[in-house]
N, CA, C and O atoms as a Maestro MAE file, in Angstrom:
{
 s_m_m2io_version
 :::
 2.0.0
}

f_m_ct {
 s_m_title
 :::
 protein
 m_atom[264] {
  # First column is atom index #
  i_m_mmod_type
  r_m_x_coord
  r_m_y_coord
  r_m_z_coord
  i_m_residue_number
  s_m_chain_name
  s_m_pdb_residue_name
  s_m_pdb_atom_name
  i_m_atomic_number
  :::
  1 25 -9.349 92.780 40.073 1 A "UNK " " N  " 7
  2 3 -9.081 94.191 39.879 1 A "UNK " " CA " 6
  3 2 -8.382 94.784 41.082 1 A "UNK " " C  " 6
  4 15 -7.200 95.123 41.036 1 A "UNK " " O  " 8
  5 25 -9.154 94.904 42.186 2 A "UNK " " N  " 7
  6 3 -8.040 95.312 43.475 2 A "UNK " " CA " 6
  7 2 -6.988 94.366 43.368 2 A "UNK " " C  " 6
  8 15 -5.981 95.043 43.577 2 A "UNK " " O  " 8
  9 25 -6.600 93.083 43.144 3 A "UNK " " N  " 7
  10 3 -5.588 92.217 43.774 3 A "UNK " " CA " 6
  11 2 -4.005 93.216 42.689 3 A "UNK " " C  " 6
  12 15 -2.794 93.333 42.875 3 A "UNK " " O  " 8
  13 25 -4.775 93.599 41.854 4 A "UNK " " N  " 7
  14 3 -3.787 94.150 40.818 4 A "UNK " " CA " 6
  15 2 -3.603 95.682 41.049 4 A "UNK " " C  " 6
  16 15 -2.440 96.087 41.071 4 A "UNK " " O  " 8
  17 25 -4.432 96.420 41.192 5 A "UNK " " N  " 7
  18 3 -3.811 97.419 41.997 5 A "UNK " " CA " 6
  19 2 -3.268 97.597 43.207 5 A "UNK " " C  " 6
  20 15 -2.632 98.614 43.483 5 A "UNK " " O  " 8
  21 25 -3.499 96.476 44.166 6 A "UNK " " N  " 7
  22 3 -2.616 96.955 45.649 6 A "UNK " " CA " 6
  23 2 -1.040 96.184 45.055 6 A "UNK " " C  " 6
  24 15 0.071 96.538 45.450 6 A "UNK " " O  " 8
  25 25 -1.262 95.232 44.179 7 A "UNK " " N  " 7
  26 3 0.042 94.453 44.185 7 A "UNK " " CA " 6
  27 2 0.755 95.433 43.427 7 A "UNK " " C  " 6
  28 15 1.933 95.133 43.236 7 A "UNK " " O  " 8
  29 25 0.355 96.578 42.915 8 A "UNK " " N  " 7
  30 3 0.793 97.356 41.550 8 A "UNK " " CA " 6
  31 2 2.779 97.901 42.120 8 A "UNK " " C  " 6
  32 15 3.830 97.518 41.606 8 A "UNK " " O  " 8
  33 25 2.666 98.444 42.782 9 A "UNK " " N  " 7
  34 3 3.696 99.100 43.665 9 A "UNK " " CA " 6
  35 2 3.913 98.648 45.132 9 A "UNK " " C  " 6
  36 15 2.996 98.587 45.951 9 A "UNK " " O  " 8
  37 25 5.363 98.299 45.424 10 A "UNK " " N  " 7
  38 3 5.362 98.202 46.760 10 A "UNK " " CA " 6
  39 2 4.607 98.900 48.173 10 A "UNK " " C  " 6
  40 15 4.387 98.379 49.267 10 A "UNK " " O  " 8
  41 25 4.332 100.195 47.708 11 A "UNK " " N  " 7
  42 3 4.045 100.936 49.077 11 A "UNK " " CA " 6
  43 2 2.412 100.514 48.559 11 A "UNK " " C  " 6
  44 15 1.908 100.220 49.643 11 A "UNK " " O  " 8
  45 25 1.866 100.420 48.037 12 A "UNK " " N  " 7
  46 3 0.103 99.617 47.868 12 A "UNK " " CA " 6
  47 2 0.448 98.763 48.810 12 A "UNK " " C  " 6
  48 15 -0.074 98.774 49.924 12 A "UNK " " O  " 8
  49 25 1.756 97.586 48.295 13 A "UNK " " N  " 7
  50 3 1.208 96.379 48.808 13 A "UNK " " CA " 6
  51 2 1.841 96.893 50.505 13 A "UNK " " C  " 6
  52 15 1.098 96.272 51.264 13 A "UNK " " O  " 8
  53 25 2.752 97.643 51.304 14 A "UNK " " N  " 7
  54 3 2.640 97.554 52.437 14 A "UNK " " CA " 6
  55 2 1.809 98.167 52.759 14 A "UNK " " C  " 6
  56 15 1.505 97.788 53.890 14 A "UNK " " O  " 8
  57 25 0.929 99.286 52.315 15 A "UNK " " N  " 7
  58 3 0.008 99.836 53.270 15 A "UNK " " CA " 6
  59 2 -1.376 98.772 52.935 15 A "UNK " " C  " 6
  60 15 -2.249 99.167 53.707 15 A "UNK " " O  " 8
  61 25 -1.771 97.937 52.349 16 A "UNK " " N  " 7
  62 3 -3.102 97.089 52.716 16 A "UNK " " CA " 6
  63 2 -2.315 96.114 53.606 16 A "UNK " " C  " 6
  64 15 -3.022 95.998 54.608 16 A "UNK " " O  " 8
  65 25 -1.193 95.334 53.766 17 A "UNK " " N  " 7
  66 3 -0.228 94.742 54.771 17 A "UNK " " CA " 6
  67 2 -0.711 95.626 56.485 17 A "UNK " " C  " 6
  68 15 -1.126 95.010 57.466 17 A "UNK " " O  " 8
  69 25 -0.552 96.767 56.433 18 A "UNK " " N  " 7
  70 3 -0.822 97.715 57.392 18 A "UNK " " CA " 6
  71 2 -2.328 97.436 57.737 18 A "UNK " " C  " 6
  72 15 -2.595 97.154 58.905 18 A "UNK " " O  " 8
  73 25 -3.107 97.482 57.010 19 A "UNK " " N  " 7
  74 3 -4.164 97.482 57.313 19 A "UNK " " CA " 6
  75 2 -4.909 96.114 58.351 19 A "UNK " " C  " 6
  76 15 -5.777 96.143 59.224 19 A "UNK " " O  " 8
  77 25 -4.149 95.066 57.798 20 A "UNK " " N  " 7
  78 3 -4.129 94.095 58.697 20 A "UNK " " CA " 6
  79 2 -3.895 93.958 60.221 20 A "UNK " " C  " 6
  80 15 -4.675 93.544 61.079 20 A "UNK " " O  " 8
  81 25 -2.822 94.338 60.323 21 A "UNK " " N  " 7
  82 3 -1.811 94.103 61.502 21 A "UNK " " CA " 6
  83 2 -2.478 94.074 62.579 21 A "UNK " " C  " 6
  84 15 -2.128 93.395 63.544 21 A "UNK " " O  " 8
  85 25 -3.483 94.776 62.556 22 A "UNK " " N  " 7
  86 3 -3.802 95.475 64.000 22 A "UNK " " CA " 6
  87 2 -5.095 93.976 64.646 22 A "UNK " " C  " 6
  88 15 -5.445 93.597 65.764 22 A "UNK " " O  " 8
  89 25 -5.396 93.585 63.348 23 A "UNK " " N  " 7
  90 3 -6.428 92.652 63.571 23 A "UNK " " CA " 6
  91 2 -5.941 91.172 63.038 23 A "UNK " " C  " 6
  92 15 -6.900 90.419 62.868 23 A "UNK " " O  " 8
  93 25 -4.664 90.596 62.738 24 A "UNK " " N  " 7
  94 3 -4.738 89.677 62.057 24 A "UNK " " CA " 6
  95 2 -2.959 89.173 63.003 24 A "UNK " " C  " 6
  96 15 -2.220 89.938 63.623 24 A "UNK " " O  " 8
  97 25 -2.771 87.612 62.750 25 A "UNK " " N  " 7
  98 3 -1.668 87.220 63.302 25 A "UNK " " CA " 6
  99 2 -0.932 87.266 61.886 25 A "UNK " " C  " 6
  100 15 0.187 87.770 61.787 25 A "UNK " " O  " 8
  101 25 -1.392 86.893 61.143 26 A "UNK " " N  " 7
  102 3 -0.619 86.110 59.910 26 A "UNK " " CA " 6
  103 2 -0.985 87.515 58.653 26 A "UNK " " C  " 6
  104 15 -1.981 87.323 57.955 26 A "UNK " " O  " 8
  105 25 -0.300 88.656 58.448 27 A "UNK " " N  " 7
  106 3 -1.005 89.139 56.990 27 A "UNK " " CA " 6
  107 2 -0.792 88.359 56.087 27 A "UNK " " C  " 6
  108 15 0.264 87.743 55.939 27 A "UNK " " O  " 8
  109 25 -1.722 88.292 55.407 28 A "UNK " " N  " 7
  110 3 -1.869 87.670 53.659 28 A "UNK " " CA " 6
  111 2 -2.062 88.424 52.552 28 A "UNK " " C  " 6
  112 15 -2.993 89.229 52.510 28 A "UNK " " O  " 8
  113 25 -1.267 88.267 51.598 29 A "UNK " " N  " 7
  114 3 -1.457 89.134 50.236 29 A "UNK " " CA " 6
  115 2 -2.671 88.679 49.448 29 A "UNK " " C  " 6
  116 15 -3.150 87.560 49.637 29 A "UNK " " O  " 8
  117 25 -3.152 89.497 48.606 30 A "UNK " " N  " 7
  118 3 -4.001 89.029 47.527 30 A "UNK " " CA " 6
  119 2 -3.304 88.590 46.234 30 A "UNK " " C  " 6
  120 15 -2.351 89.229 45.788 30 A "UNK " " O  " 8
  121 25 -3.887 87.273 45.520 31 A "UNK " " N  " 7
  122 3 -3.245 86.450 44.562 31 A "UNK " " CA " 6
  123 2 -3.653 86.929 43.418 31 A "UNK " " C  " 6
  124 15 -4.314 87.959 43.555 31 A "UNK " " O  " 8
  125 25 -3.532 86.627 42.496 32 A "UNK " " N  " 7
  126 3 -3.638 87.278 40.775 32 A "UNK " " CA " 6
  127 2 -4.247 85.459 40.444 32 A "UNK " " C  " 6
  128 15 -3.941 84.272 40.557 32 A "UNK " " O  " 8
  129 25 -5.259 86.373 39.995 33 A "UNK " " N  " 7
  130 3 -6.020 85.124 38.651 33 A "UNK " " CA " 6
  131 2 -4.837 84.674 37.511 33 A "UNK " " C  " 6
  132 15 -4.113 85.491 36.942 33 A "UNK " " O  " 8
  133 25 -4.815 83.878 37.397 34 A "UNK " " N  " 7
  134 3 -4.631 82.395 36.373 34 A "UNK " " CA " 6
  135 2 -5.834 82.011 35.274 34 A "UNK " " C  " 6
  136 15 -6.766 81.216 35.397 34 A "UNK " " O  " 8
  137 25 -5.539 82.698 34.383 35 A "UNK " " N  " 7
  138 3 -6.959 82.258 33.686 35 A "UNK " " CA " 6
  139 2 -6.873 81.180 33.021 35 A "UNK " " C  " 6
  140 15 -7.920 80.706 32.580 35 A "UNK " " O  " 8
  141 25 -5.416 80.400 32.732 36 A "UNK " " N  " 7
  142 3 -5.230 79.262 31.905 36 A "UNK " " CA " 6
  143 2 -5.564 78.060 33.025 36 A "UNK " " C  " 6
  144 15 -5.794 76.959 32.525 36 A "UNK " " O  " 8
  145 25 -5.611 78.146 34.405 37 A "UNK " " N  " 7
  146 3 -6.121 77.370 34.970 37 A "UNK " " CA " 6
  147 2 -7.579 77.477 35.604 37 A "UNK " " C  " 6
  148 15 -7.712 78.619 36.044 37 A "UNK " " O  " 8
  149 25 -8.517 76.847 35.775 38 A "UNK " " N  " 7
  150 3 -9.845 76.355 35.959 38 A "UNK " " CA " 6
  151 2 -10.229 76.684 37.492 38 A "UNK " " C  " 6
  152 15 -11.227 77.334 37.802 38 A "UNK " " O  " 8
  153 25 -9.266 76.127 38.444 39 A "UNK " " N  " 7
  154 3 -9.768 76.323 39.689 39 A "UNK " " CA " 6
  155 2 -8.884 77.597 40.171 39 A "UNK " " C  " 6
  156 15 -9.021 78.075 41.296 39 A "UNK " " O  " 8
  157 25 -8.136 78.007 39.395 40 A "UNK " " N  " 7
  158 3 -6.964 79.363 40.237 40 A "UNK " " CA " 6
  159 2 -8.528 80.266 40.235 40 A "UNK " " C  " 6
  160 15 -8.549 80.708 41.384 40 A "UNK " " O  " 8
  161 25 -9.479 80.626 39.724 41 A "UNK " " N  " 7
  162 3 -10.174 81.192 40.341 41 A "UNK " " CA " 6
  163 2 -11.082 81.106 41.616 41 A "UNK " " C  " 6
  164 15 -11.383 82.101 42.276 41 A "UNK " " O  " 8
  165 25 -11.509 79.774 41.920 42 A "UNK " " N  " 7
  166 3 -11.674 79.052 42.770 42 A "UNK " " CA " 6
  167 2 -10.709 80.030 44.590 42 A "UNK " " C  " 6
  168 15 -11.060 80.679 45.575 42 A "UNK " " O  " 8
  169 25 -9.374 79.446 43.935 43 A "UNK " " N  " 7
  170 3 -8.718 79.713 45.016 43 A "UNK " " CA " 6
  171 2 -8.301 81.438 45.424 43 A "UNK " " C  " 6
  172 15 -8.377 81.793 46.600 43 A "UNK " " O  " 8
  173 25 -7.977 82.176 44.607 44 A "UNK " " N  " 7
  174 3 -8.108 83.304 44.298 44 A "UNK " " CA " 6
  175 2 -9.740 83.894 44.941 44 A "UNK " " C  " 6
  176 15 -9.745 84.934 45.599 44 A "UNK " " O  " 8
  177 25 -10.898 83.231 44.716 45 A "UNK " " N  " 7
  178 3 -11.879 83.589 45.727 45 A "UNK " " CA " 6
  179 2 -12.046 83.314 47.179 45 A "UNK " " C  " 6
  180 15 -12.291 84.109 48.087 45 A "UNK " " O  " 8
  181 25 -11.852 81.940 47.215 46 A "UNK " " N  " 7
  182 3 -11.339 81.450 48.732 46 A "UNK " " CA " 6
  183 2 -10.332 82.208 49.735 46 A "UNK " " C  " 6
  184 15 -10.360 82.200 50.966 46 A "UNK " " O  " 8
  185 25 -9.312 82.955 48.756 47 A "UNK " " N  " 7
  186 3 -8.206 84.174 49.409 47 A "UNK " " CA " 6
  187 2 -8.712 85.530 49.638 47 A "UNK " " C  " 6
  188 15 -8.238 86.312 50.462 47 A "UNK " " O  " 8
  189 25 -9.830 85.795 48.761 48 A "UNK " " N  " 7
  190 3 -9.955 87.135 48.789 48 A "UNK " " CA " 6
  191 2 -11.113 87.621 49.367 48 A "UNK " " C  " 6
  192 15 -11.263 88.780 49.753 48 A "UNK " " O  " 8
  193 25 -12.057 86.599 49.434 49 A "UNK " " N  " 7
  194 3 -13.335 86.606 50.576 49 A "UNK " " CA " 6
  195 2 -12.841 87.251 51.958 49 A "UNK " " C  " 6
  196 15 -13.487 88.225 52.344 49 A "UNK " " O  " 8
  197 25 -11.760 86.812 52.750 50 A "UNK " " N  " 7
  198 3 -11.426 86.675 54.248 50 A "UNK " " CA " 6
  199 2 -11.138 88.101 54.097 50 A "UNK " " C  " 6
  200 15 -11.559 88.794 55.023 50 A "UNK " " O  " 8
  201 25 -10.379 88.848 52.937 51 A "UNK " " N  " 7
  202 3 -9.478 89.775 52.902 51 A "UNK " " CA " 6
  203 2 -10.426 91.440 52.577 51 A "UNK " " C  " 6
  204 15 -10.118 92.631 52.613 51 A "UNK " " O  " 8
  205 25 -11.384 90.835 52.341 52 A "UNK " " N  " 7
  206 3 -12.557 92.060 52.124 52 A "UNK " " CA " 6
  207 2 -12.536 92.752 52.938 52 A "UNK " " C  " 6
  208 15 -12.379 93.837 52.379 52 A "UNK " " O  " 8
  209 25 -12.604 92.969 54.273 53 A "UNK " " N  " 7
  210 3 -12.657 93.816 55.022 53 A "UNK " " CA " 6
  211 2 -11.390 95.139 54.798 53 A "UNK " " C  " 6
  212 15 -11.336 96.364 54.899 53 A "UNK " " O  " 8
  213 25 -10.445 93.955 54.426 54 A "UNK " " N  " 7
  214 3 -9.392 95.048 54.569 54 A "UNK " " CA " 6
  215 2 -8.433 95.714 53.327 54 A "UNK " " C  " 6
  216 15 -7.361 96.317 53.272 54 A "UNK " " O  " 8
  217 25 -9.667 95.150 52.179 55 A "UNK " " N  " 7
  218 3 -9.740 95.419 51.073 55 A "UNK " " CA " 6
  219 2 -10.479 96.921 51.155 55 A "UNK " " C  " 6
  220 15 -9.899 97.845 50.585 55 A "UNK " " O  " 8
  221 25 -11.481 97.136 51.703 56 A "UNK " " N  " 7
  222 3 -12.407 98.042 51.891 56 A "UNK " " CA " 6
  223 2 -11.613 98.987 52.785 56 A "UNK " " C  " 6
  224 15 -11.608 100.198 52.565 56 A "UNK " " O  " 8
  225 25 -11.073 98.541 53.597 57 A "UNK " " N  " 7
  226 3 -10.402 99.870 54.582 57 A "UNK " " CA " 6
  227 2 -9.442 100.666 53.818 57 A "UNK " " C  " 6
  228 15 -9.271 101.880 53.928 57 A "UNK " " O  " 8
  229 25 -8.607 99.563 52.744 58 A "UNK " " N  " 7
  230 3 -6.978 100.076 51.928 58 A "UNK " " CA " 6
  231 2 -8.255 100.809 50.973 58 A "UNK " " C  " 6
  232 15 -8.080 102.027 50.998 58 A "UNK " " O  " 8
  233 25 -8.694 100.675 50.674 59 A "UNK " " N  " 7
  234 3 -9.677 101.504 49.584 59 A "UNK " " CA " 6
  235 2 -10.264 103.081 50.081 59 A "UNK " " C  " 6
  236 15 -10.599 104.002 49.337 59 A "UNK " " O  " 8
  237 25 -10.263 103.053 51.525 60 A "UNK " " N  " 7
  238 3 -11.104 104.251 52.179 60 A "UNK " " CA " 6
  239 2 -9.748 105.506 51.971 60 A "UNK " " C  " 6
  240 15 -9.975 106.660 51.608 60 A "UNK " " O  " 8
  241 25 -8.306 104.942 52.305 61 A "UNK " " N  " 7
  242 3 -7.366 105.831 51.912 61 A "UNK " " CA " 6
  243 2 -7.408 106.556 50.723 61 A "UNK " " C  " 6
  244 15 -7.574 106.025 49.624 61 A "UNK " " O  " 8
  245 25 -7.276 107.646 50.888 62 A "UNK " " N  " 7
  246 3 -7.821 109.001 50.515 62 A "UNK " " CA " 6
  247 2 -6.607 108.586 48.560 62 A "UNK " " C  " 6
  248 15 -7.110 108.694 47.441 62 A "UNK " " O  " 8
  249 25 -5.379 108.240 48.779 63 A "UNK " " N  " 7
  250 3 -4.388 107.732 47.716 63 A "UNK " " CA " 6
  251 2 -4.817 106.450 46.947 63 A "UNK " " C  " 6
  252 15 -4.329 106.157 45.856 63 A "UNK " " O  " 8
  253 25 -5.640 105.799 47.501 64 A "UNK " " N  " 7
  254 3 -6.217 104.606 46.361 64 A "UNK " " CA " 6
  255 2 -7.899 104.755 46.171 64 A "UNK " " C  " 6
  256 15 -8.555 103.908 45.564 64 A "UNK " " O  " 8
  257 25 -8.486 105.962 46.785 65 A "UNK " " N  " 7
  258 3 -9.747 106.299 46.304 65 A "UNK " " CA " 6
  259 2 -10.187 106.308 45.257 65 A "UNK " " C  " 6
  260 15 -11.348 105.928 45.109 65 A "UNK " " O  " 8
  261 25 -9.470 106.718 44.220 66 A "UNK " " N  " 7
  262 3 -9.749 106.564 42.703 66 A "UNK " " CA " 6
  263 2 -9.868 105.695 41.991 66 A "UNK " " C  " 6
  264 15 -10.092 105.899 40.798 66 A "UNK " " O  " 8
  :::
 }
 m_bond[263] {
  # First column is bond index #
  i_m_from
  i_m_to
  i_m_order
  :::
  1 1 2 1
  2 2 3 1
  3 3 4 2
  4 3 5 1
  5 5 6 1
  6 6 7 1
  7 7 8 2
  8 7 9 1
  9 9 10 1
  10 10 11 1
  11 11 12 2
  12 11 13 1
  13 13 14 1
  14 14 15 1
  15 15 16 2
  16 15 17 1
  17 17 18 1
  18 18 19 1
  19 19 20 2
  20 19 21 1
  21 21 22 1
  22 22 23 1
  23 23 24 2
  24 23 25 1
  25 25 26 1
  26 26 27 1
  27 27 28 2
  28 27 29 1
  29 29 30 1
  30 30 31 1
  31 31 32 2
  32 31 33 1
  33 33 34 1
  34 34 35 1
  35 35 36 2
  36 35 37 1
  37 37 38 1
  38 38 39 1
  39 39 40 2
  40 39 41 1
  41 41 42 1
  42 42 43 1
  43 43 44 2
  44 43 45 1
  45 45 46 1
  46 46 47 1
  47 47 48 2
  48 47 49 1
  49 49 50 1
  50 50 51 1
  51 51 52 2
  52 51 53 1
  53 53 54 1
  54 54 55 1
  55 55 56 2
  56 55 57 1
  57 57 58 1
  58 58 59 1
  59 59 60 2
  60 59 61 1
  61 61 62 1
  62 62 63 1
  63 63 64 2
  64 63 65 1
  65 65 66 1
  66 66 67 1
  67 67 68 2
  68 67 69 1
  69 69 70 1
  70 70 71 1
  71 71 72 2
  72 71 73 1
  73 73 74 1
  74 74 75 1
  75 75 76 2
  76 75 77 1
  77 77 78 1
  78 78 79 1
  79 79 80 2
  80 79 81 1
  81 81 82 1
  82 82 83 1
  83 83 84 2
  84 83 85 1
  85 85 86 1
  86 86 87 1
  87 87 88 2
  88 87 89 1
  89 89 90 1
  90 90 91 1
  91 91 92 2
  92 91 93 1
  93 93 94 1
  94 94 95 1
  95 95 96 2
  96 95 97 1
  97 97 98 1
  98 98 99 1
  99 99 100 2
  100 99 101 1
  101 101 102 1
  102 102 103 1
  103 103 104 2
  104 103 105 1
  105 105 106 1
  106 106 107 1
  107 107 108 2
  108 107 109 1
  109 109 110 1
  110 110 111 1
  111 111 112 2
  112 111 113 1
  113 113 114 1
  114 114 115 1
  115 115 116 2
  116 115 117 1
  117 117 118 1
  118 118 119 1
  119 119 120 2
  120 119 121 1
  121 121 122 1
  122 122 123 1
  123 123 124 2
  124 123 125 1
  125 125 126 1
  126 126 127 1
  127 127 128 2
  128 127 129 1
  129 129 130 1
  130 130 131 1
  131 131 132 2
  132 131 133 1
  133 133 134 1
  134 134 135 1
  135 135 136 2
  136 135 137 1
  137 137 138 1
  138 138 139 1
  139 139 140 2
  140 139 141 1
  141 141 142 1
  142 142 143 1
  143 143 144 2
  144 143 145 1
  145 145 146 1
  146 146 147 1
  147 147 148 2
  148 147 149 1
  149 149 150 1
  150 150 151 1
  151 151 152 2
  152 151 153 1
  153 153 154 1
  154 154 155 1
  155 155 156 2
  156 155 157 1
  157 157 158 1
  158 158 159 1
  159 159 160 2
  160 159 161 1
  161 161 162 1
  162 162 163 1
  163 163 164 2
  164 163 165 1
  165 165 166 1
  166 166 167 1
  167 167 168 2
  168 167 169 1
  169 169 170 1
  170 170 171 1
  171 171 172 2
  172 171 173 1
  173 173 174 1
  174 174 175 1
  175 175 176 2
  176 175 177 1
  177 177 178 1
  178 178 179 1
  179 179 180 2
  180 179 181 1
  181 181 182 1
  182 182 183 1
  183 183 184 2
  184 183 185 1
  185 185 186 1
  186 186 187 1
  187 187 188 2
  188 187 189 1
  189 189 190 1
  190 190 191 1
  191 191 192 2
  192 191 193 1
  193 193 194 1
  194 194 195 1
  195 195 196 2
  196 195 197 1
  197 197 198 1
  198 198 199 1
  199 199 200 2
  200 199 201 1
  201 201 202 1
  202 202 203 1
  203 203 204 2
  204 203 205 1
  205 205 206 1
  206 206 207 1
  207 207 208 2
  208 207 209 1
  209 209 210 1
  210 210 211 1
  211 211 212 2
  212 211 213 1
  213 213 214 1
  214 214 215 1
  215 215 216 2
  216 215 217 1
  217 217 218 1
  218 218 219 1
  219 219 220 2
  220 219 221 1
  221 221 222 1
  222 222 223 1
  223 223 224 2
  224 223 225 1
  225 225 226 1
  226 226 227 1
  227 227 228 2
  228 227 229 1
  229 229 230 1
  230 230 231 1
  231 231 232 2
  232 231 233 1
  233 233 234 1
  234 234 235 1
  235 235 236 2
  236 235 237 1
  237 237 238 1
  238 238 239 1
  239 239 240 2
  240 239 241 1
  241 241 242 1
  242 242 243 1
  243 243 244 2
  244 243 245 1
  245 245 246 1
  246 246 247 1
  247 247 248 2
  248 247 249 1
  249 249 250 1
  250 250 251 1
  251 251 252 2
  252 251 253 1
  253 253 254 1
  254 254 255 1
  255 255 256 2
  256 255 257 1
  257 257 258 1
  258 258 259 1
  259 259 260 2
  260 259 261 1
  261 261 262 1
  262 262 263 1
  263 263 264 2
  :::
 }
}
């Protein structure tokens, strides 16, 4: 559900990008489930675990509060 709303529009996906920067060498995007494959959820959790924090911060912005 978040991986699909920050990816929704470019300025989502640079401001959770932003949210990184300050703490991270490498930003990473969040991936979209694959439901015809078995482990894309697998990996899709393995990506989005690390990214929680800054899942939660892009969320505190007052424009993706809803």
């Amino acid at each position: 559900m978040h991986a699909a709303l920050i990816t929704l529009t470019p300025g989502h996906l640079n401001d959770f990008c932003d949210c990184q920067k300050a703490k991270v060498l490498i930003v990473v995007q969040p991936i979209m489930d694959v439901k015809a494959r078995w482990n894309s959820t697998l990996v899709l959790l393995e990506q989005a675990y690390p990214l929680r924090e800054f899942t939660h911060q892009w969320l505190k912005n007052p424009k993706y509060s809803e």
